[in-house]
C-alpha positions, -999 to 999 in steps of 0.1 A, spaced: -667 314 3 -681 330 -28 -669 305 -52 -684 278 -29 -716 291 -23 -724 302 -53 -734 334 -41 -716 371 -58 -688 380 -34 -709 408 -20 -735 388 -12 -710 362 7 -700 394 26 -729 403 41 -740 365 48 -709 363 67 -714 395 86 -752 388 94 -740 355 108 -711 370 126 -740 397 139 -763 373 152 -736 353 166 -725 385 190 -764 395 197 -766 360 211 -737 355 230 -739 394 245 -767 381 257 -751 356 273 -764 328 256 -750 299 236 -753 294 201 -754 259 187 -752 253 149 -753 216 143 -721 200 125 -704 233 128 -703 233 168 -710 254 200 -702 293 212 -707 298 244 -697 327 268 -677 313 295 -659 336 324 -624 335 339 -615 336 371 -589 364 380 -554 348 385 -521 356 390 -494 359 363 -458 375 356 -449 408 336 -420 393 316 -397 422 316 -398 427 354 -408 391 366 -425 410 389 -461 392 398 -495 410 384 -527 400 385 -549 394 353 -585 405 360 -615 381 356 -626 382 319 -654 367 297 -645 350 267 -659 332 238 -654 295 240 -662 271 209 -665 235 207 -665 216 173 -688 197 161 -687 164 149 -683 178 108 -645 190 122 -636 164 146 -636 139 124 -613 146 99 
């Protein structure tokens, strides 16, 4: 990132980590973050569904969940 940019490799790193920051205030908040070319995170939520421990084969459930979904944009789909 550093030798693309530019930019010292300390000053990469805390680009990087104010973007990945601002990224995680935004989608705590449950919003969606849109960066166009780059794509979309969103916060989408799981239902709860069953599954199977794989030692046992007995069935558990897995709990409902919220996880971070991203969609590309154009820049990487078009490779």
């Amino acid at each position: 990132m550093a030798n693309e940019s530019g930019l010292s490799k300390a000053d990469s790193k805390r680009a990087l980590e104010g973007f990945l920051t601002t990224v995680s205030k935004e989608l705590k908040n449950g919003g969606k973050l849109t960066l166009v070319g780059h794509g979309t995170y969103q916060v989408v939520e799981k239902a709860e569904r069953q599954g199977v421990n794989p030692q046992t084969k007995a069935p558990i459930k897995i709990a409902a969940k919220k996880v971070v979904k991203f969609k590309p944009g154009a820049e990487f789909t078009s490779w």
